[in-house]
N, C-alpha and C positions, 0 to 999 in steps of 0.2 A: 351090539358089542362096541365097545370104545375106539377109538383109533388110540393107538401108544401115543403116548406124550413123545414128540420128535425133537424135546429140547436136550437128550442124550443125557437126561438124570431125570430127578423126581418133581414131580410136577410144583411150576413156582419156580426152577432150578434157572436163572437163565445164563443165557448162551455167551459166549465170547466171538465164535466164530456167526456173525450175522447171514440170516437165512433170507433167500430172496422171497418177495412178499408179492401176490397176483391179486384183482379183483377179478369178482367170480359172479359179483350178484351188483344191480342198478336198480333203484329206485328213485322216485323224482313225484313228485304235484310239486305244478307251477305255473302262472297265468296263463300258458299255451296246451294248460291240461292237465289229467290226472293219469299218468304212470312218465316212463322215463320213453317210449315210444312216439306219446303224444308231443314230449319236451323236443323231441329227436325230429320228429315229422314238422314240427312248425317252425324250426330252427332253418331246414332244408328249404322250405316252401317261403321263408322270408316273413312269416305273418307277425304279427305284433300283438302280446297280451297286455297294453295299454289304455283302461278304460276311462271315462270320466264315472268321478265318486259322486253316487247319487245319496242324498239323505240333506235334511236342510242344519245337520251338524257340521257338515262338509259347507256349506251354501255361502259364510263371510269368509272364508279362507283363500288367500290368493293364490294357492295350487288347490285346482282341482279334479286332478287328475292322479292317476296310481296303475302300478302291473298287479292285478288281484285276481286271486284265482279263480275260476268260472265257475265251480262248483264246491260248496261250502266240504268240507272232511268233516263236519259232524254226519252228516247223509251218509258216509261212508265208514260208520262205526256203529255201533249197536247202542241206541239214545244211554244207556247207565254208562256204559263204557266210556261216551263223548262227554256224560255232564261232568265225569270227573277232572278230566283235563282245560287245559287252556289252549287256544286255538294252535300257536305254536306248537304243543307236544303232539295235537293230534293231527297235524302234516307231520310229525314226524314220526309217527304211527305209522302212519297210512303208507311214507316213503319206506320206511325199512320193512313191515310186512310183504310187499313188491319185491326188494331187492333181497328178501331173504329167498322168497318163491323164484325168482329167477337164478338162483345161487344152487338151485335144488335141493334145499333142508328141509326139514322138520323143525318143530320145534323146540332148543334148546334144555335137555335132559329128560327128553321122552327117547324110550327105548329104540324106535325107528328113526333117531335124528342121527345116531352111531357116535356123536360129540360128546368131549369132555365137559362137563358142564363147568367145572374151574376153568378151563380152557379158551370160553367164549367170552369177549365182550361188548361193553357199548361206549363210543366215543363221539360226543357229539358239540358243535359249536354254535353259538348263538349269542347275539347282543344284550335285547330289550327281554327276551325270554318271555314271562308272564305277568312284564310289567303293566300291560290293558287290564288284567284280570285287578290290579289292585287301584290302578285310576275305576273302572267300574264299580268297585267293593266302595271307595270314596264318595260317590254317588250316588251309591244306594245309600249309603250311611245318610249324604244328608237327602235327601226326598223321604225316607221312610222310618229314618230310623235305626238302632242297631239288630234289630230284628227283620231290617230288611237287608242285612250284608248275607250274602252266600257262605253258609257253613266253611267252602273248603275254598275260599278266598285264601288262606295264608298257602296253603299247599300248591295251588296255581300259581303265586305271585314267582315261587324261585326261578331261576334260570333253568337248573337242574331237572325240573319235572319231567322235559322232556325225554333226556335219559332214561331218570327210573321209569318212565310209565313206557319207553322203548323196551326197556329189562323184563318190565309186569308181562309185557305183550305179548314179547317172543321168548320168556322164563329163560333169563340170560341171567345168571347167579354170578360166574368171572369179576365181575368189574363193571363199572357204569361211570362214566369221567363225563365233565363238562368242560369244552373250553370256554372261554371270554376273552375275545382280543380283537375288540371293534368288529371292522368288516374284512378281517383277514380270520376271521374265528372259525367257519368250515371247512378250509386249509388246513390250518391248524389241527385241528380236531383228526383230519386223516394222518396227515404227517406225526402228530403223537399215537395213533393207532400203528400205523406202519411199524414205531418202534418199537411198540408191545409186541410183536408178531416176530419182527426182523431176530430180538435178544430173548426170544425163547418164553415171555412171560406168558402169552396167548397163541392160540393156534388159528383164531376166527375172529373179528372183530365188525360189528355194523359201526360206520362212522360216515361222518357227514354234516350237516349243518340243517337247523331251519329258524323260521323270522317271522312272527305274522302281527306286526305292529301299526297298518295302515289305519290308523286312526286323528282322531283331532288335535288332541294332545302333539302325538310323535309330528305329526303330517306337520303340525304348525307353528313346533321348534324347527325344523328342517328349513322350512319356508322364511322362520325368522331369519336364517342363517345366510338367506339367498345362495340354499345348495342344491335347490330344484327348481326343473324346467318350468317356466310359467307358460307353455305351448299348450293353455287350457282350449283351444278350440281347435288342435289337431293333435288330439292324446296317440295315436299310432304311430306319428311322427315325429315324437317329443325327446325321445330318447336318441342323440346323436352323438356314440362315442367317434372322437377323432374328427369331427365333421369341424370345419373353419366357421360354422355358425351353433354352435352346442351350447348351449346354455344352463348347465346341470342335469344331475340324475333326476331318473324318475324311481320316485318308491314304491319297491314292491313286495310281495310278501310269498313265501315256498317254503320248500324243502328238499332236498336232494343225500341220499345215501348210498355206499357202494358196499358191497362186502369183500373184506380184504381176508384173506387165505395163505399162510404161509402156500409155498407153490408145492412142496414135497406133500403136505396134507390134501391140495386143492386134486393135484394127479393121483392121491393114493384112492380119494373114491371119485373118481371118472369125472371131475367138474369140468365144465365150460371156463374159458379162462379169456375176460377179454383183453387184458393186459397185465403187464407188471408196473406196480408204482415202485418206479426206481430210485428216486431219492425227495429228499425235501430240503428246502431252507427256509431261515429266518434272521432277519436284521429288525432293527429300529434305529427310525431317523434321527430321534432326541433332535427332532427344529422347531415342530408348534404344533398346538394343540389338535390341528384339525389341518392344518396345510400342511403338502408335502412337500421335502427337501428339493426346490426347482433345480437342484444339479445331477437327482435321479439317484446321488449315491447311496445311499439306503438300499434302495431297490437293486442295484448292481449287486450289492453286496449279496442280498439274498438269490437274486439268479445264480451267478457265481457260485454260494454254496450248496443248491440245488445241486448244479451241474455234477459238483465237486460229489457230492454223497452220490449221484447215481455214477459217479464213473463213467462222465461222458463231456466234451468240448464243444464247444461252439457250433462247431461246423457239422456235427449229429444231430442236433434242433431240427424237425421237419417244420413245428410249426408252434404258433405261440397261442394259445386262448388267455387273452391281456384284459387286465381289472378296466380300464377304459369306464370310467361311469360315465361321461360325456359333461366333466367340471371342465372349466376352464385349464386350470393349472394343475390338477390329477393326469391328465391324460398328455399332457407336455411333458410330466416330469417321468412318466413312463415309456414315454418316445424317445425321450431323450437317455434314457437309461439302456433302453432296447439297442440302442445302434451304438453306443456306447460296451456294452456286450457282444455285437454282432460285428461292428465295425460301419463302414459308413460304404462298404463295398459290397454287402452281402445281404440280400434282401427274402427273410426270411415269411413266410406266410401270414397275416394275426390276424386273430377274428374274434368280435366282442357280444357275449349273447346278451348283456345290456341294452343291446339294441330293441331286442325282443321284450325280454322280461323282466327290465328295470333294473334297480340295483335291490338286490333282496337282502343287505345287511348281511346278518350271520349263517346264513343260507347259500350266500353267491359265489363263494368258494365251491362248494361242495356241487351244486347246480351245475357249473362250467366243468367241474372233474367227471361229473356224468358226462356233459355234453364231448369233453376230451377222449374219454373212455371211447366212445362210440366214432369218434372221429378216426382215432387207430383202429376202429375192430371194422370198420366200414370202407377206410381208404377213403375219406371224404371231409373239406373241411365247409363246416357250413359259412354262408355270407353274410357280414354287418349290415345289418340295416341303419337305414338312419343316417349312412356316412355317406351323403350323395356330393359332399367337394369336400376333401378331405384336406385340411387345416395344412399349408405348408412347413406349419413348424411342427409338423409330426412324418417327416418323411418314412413312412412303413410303407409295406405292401399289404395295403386291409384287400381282405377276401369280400368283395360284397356283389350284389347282381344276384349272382348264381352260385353254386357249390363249386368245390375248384379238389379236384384228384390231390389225396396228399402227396406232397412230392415222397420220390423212392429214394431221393439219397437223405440222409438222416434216419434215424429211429425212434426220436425220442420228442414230445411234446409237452409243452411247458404251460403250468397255467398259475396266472398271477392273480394275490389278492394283497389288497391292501387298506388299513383304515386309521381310523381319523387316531392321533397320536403317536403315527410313525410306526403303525406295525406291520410289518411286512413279512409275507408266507408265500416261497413259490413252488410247489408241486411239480415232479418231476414224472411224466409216464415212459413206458417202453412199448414199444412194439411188441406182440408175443412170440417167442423162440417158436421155431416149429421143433420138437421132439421126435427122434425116429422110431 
C-alpha cells in the first residue's frame, strides 16, 4: 500500500509551506573502495587512493598518476547490464543500488516498496558524463571502420545516461534530472533534489554525482592546463589540499549518492535518518574561465546563502568539509572566504577528502556530502592528508594526523564545491533532532 502523498493535495500539487528534507540512504565507490563504509574506513585511517596509471597510452603524458578506483563496476553488474552503460553510469549504478539498500526500500513501484512511484526520483551531477565512450567510438571508427563503432556509442556519449540507467535500475518513473555545472555539479544535483522534496513535488529522491574520465584525452587537457600534480613518483602523496607546497589536483574518478526523504515520510515507515540537509547555496563568480575570484567573494556569497536557507549563523558551523583541490589559487581563495565568513577569531574545524581520493569532478560533491553525512551521524571528522605544512596564507584549523570528535557546540556542517567558470554550490547538513 502507498504512503499518502504528504504534499496536503494531489499528487504533483506542491507545497508552499517547505517540509524539512533527511538523508536516510549512502552509497559511494571510490578509489578507497567499493560502498560508502569503505569511503568512511579509509578516510579515518588516512589511506590514499592515488595510483600511478599503468598502460603505455598513459606512458608520454606528463601526469602519470590518478585516484582510480581498485575495482572496475563492470565486475559488479551483470556483463548485458554493464555493456549497456558507460563507465560513469555504471558507478552510479552501483552507488545508488548501496544507498537505496541502506535507506531500507525496495524497489520503486513494486508492491513491497509501499512508494509512490510519481513520487520518487533521480538527481544526479556530472561533468564529462559519457564523453570517453565517444572519444573510443572515434577510434574505433578510424582502426576499423564504421562497422567497428559500438552500436550504443550515441546512447553512452549523453551526460544523462547515468540518470536514466539509475531510473531503469531501481524503476524510478517520478523524474530523472541531470545537472552540469563543472565540479560543483554533485552539490548541485542534491541541492536541486532537496527542492523537489522540501515543495512537495517528490517524496524520495537518489541524488548525487559521478565522473569516470581518467583517460588520455581528459588526463592530458588537464595536464595542458598545468592543473595537476606532477608528484609522479609519490602518487599517495600528491594530492596536498592547503599544504604551502601543493601543486594541483589529482584526477580521479567515483561516485557517491544519498537518499534524501522528506523527514515526515522517512519517520512515517521507521527509516534510519542520518541527518537533515538543511539548506543549500549557489553564487557565480563571473571573473574567469577557469580561475577563481582571489577575493573569495563568490564563494562567500554561496556559504552565506547556505547558511541563510538552513536558518542557521556562523557561530552553529561545527565544521567545514572544503572543495580544497590542492591548486594554488582554488584553495587561497577559499581560505580566504572561510574566515572572511567565520571572522579572523573563530577557528572552525576543515577537512579535505582530496587528499585521499583526488578531485572526482562531477562526483566530488556528492562523495564529500557522504563523507559529511557520516561525520554528523558518527561524531567524527576525518583528517587531510597530504597537508603536512599548511600554507600560511590559509590560516584554518585543517583536521589532519588523526580524527578529531566534532566539536558539541554548532550543528550544522558545511561542505563546499566549486568549479572551473565560477560555479559555486555549498551544502548545508544538520545534525539529527532526537524525537520523543
Amino acid at each position: 500500500m502507498h504512503h499518502p502523498s504528504p504534499s496536503g493535495g494531489p499528487t504533483g500539487v506542491a507545497r508552499t509551506t517547505p517540509r524539512r528534507v533527511v538523508i536516510t540512504g549512502l552509497g559511494a565507490i571510490t578509489p578507497l573502495g567499493v560502498g560508502a563504509p569503505a569511503l568512511w574506513q579509509g578516510l579515518l585511517e588516512g589511506r590514499s587512493g592515488v595510483r600511478t596509471l599503468e598502460g603505455e597510452e598513459f606512458a608520454g603524458l606528463p601526469v602519470r598518476i590518478a585516484a582510480t578506483v581498485p575495482e572496475g563496476p563492470a565486475g559488479l553488474l551483470p556483463p548485458a547490464v554493464a555493456r549497456r552503460m558507460n563507465r560513469a553510469a555504471r558507478f552510479a549504478v552501483v552507488a545508488a543500488r548501496e544507498a537505496w539498500r541502506d535507506a531500507g526500500l525496495a524497489p520503486s513501484g513494486t508492491a513491497e516498496s509501499g512508494l509512490d512511484p510519481d513520487r520518487v526520483g533521480v538527481c544526479l551531477g556530472t561533468i564529462i558524463g559519457g564523453a570517453p565512450a565517444l572519444v573510443d567510438g572515434d577510434r574505433r571508427l578510424r582502426d576499423k571502420g564504421p562497422r567497428g563503432v559500438p552500436p550504443l556509442t550515441a546512447a553512452m556519449t549523453v551526460p544523462s545516461q547515468a540518470a536514466s540507467q539509475v531510473s531503469l535500475d531501481l524503476r524510478i518513473t517520478g523524474e530523472a534530472r541531470t545537472v552540469v555545472s563543472a565540479c560543483a555539479s554533485g552539490t548541485e544535483a542534491i541541492g536541486q533534489a532537496i527542492d523537489r522534496i522540501r515543495y512537495g513535488h517528490l517524496d524520495v529522491v537518489v541524488a548525487g554525482g559521478t565522473e569516470a574520465a581518467v583517460t588520455p584525452a581528459v588526463t592530458g587537457a588537464f595536464a595542458a592546463m598545468r592543473a595537476l600534480s606532477t608528484r609522479n613518483d609519490e602518487p599517495a602523496r600528491a594530492s596536498r589540499p592547503f599544504a604551502k607546497d601543493r601543486d594541483g589536483f589529482v584526477h580521479g574518478e567515483g561516485a557517491g549518492t544519498v537518499v534524501l526523504e522528506s523527514e515526515e515520510h522517512a519517520r512515517a515507515r521507521g527509516a534510519r535518518i542520518y541527518c537533515e540537509t538543511a539548506g543549500w547555496g549557489l553564487s557565480a563568480d563571473a571573473h574567469h574561465i577557469v580561475a577563481p575570484d582571489p577575493t573569495g567573494s563568490g564563494i562567500v556569497r554561496a556559504l552565506r546563502r547556505a547558511l541563510a536557507d538552513a536558518g542557521a549563523a556562523p557561530a552553529g558551523v561545527a565544521h567545514v568539509s572544503a572543495h580544497a583541490t590542492a591548486t594554488v589559487e582554488g584553495d587561497l581563495a577559499e581560505a580566504t572566504a572561510l574566515r572572511r565568513v567565520f571572522g579572523e577569531d573563530r577557528d572552525v574545524p576543515v577537512t579535505a577528502v582530496k587528499g585521499n581520493i583526488g578531485h572526482l569532478q562531477g562526483a566530488a560533491g556528492a562523495v564529500a556530502a557522504v563523507a559529511a553525512a557520516l561525520t554528523l551521524h558518527h561524531g567524527l571528522v576525518p583528517p587531510t592528508i597530504g597537508c603536512d605544512d599548511l600554507d600560511d596564507a590559509c590560516p584554518l584549523d585543517v583536521v589532519t594526523h588523526v580524527p578529531r570528535p566534532l566539536p558539541g557546540s554548532g550543528d550544522v556542517v558545511l561542505g563546499n564545491s566549486f568549479g572551473f567558470g565560477g560555479h559555486n554550490a555549498v551544502l548545508a547538513l544538520r545534525r539529527e533532532r532526537k524525537t520523543s
